[in-house]
Backbone as XML, in Angstrom:
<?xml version="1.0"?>
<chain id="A" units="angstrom">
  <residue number="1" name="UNK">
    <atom name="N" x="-18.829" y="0.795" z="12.723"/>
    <atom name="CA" x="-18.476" y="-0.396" z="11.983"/>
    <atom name="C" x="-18.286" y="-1.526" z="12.990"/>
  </residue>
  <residue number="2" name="UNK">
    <atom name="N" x="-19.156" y="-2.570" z="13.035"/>
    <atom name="CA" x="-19.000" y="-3.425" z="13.818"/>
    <atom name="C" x="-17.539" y="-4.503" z="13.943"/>
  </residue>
  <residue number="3" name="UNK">
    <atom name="N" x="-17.545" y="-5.646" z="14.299"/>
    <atom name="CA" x="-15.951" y="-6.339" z="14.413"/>
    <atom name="C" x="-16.269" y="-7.194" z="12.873"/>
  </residue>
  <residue number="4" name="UNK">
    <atom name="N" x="-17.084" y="-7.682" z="12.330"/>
    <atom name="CA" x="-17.376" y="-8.401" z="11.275"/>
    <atom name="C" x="-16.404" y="-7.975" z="10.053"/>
  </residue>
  <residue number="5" name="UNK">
    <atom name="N" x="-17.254" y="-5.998" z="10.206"/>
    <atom name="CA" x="-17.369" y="-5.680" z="8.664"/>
    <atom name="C" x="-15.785" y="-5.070" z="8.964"/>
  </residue>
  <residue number="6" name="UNK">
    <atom name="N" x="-14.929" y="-4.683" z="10.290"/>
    <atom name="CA" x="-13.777" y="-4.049" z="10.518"/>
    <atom name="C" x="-12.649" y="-5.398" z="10.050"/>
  </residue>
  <residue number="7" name="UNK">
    <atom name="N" x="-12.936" y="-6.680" z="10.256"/>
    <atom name="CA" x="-12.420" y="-7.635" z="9.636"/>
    <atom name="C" x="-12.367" y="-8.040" z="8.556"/>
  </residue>
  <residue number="8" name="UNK">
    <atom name="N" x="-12.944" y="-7.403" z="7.646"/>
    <atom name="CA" x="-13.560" y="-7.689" z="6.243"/>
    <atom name="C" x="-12.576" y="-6.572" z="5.523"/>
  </residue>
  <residue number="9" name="UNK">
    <atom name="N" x="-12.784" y="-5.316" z="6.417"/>
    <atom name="CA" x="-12.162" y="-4.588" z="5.691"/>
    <atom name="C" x="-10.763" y="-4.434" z="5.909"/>
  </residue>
  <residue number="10" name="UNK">
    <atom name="N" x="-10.389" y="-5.037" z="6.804"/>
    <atom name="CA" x="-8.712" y="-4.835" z="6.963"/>
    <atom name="C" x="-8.286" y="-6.284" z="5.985"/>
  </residue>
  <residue number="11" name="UNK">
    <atom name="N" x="-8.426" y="-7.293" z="5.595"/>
    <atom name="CA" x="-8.387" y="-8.237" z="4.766"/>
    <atom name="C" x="-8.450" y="-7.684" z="3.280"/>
  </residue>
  <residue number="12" name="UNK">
    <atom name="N" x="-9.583" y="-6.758" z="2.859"/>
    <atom name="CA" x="-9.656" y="-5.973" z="1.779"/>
    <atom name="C" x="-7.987" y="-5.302" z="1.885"/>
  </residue>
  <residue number="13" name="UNK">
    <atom name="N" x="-7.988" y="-4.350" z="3.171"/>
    <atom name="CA" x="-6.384" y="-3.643" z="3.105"/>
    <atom name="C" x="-5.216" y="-4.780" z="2.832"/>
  </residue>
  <residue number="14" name="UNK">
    <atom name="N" x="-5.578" y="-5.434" z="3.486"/>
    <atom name="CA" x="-3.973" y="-6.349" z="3.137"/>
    <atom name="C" x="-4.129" y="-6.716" z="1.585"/>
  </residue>
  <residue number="15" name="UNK">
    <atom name="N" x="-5.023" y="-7.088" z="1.041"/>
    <atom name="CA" x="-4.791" y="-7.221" z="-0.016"/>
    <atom name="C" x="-4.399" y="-6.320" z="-1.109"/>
  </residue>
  <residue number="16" name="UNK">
    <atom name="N" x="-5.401" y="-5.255" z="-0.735"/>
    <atom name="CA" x="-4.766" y="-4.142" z="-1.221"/>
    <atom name="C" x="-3.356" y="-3.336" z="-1.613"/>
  </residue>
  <residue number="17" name="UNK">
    <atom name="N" x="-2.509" y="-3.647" z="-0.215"/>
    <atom name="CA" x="-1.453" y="-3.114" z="0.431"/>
    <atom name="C" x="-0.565" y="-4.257" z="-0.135"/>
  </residue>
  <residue number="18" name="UNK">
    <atom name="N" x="-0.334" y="-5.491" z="-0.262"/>
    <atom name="CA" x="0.198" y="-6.607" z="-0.748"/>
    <atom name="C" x="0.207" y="-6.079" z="-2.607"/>
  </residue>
  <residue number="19" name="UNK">
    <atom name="N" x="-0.512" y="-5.976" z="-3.356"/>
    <atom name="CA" x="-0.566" y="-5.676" z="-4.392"/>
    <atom name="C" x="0.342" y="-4.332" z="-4.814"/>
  </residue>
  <residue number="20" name="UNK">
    <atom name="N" x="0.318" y="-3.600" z="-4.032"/>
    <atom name="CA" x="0.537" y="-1.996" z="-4.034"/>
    <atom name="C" x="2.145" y="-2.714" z="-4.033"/>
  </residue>
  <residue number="21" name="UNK">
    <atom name="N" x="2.467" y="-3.415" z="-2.774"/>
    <atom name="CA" x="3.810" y="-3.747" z="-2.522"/>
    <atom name="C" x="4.723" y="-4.273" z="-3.644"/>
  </residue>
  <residue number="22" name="UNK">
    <atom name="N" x="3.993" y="-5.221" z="-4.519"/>
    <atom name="CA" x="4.393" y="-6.027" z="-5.569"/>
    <atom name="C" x="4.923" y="-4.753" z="-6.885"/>
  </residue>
  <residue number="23" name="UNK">
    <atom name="N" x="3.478" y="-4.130" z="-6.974"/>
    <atom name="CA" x="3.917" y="-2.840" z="-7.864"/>
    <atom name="C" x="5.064" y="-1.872" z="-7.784"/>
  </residue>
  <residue number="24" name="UNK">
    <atom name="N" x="5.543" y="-1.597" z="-6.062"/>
    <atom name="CA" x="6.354" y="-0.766" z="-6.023"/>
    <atom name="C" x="7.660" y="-1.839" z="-6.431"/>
  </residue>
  <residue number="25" name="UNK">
    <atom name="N" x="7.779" y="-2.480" z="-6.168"/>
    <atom name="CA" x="9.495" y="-3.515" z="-5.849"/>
    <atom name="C" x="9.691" y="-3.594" z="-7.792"/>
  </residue>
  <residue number="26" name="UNK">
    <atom name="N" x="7.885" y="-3.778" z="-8.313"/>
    <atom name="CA" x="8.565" y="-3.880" z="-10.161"/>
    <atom name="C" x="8.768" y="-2.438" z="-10.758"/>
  </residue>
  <residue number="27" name="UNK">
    <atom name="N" x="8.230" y="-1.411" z="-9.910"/>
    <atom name="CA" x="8.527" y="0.092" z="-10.465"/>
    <atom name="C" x="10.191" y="0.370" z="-10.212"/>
  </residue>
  <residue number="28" name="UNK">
    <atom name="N" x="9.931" y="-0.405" z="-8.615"/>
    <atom name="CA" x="11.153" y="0.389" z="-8.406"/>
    <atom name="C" x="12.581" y="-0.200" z="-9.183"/>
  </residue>
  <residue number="29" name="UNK">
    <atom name="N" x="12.260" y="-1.212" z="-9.672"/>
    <atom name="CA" x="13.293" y="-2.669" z="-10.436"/>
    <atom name="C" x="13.522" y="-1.667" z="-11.781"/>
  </residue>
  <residue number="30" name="UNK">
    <atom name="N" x="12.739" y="-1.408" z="-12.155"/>
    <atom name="CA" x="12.938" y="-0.990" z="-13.496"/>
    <atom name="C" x="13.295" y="0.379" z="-13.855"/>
  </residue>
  <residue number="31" name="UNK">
    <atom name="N" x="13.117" y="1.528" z="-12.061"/>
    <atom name="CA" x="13.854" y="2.308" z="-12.487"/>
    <atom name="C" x="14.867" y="2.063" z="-12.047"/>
  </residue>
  <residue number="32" name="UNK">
    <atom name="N" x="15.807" y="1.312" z="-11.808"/>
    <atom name="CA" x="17.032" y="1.493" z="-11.045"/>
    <atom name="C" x="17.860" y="0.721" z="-12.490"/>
  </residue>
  <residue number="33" name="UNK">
    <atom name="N" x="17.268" y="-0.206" z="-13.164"/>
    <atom name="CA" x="17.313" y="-0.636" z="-14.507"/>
    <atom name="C" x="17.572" y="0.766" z="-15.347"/>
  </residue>
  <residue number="34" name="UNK">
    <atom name="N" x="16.956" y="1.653" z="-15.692"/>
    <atom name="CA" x="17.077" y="2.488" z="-16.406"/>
    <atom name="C" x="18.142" y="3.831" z="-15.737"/>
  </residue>
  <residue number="35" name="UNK">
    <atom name="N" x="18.680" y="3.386" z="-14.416"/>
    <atom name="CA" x="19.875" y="4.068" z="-13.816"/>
    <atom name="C" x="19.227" y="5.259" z="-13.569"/>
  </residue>
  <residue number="36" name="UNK">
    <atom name="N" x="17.853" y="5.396" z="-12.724"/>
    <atom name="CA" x="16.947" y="6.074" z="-12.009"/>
    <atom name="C" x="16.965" y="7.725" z="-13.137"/>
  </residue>
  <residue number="37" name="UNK">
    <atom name="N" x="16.387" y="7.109" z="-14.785"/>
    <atom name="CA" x="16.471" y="8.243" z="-15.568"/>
    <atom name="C" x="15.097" y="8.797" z="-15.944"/>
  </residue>
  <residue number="38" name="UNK">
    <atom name="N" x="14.261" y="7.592" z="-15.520"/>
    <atom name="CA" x="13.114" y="7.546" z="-16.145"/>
    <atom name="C" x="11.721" y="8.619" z="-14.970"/>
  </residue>
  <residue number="39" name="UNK">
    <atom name="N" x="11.847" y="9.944" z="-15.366"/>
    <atom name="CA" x="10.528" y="10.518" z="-14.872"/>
    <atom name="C" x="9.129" y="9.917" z="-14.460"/>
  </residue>
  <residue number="40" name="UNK">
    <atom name="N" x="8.731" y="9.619" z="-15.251"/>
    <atom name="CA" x="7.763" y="8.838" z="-15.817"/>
    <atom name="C" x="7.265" y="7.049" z="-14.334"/>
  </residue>
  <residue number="41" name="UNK">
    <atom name="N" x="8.635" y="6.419" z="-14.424"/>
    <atom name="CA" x="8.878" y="5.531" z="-13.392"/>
    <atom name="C" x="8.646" y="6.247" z="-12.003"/>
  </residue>
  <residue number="42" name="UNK">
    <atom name="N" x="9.275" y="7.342" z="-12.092"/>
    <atom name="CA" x="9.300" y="8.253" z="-10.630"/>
    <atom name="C" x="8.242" y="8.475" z="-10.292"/>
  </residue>
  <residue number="43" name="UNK">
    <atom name="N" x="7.746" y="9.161" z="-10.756"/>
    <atom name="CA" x="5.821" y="9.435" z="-10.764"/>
    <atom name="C" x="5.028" y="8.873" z="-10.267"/>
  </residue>
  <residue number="44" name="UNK">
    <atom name="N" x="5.007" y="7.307" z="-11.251"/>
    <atom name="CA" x="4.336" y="6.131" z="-10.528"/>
    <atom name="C" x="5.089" y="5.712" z="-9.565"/>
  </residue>
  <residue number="45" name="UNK">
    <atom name="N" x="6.144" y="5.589" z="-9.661"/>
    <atom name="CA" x="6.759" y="4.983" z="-7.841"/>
    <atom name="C" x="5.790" y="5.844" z="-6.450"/>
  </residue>
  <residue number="46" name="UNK">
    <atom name="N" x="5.979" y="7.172" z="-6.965"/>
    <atom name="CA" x="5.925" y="7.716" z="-5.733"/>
    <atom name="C" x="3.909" y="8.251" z="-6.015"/>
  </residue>
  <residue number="47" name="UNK">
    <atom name="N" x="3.538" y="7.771" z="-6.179"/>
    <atom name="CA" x="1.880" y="7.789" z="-6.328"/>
    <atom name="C" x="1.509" y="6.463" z="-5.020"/>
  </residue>
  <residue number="48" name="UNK">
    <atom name="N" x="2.565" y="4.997" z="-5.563"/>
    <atom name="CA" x="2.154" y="4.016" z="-5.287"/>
    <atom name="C" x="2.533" y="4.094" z="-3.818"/>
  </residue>
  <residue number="49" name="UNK">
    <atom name="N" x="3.641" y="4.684" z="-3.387"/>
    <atom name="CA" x="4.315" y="5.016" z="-2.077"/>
    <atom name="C" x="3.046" y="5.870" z="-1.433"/>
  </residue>
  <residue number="50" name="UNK">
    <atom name="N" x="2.237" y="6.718" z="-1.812"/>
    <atom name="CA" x="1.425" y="7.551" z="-1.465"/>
    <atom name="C" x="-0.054" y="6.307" z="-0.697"/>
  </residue>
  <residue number="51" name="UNK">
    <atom name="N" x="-0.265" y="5.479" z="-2.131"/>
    <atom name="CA" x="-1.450" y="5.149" z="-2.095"/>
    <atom name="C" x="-1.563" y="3.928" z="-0.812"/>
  </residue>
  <residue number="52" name="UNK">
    <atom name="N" x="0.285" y="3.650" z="-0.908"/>
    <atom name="CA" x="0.666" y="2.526" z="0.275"/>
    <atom name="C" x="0.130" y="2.964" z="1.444"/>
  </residue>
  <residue number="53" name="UNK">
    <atom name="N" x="0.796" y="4.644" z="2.069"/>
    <atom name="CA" x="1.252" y="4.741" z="3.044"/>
    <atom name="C" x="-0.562" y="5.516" z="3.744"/>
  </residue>
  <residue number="54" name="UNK">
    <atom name="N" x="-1.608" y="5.924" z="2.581"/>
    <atom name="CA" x="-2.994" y="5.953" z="2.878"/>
    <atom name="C" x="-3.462" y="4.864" z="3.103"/>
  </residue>
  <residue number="55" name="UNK">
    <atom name="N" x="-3.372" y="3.538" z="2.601"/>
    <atom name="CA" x="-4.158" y="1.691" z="3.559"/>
    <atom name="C" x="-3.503" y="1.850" z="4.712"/>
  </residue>
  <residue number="56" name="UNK">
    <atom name="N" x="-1.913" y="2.139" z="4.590"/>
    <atom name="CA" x="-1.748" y="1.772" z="6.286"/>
    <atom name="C" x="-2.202" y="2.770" z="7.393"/>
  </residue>
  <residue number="57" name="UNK">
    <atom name="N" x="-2.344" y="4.088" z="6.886"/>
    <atom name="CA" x="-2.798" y="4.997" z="8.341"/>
    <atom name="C" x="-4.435" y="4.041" z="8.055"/>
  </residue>
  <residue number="58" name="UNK">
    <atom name="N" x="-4.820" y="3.773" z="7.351"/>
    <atom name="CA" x="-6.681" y="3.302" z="7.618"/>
    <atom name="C" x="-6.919" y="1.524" z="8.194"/>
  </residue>
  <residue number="59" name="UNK">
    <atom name="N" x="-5.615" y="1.403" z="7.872"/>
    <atom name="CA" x="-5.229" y="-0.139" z="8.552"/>
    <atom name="C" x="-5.094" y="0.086" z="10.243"/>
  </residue>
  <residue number="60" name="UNK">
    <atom name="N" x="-4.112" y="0.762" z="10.494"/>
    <atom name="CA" x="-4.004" y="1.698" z="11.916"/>
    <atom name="C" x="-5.395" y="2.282" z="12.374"/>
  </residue>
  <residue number="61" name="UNK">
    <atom name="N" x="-5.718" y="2.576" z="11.651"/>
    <atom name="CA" x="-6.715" y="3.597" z="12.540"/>
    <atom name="C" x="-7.830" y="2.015" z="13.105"/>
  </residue>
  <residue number="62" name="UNK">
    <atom name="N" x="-7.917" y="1.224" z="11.752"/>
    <atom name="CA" x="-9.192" y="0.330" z="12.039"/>
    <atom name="C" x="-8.627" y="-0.582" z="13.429"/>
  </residue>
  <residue number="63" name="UNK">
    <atom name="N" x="-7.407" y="-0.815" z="13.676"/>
    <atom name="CA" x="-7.378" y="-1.240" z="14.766"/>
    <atom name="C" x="-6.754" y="-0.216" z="16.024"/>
  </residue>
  <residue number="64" name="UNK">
    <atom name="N" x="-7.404" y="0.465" z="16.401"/>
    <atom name="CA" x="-7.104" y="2.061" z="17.484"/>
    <atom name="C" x="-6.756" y="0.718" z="18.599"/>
  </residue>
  <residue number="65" name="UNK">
    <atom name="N" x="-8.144" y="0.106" z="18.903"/>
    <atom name="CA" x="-8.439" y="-0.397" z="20.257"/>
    <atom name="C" x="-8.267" y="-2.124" z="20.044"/>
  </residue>
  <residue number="66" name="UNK">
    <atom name="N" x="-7.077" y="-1.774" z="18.892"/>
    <atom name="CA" x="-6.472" y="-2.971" z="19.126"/>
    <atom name="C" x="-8.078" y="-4.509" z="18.909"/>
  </residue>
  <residue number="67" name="UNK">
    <atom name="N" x="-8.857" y="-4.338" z="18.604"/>
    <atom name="CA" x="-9.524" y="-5.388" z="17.917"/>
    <atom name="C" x="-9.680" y="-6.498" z="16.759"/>
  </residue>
  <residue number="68" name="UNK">
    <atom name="N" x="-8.328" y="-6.029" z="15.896"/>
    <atom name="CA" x="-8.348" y="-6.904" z="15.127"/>
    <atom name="C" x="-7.246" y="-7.978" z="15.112"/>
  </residue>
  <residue number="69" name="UNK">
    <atom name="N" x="-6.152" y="-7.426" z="16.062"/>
    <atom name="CA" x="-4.853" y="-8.190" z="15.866"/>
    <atom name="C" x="-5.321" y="-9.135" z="16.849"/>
  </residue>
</chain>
């Protein structure tokens, strides 16, 4: 992957990862709202925690040698 398309795609991640972020803070709002009863909330919290913490190891990895920062 050249520096172009490795820039393209870490921009894709942030956006990605920015969105994901927004989702967790309203999952997590609403279970703490429901006095952390709701299964259902849990589930998706921790999917979105999952799907977070897979952009950032591929965010990491795309910059090993330090090329994008």
């Amino acid at each position: 992957m050249d520096d172009d398309e490795k820039g393209k795609r870490f921009l894709e991640l942030i956006d990605e990862q920015n969105n994901l972020q927004w989702s967790i803070i309203s999952k997590l709002s609403s279970l703490i709202v429901s006095k952390w009863g709701s299964i259902e909330l849990q589930q998706q919290l921790e999917t979105l925690v999952e799907k977070h913490s897979t952009i950032t190891k591929e965010l990491n990895s795309l910059d090993k040698n330090n090329n994008i920062l």
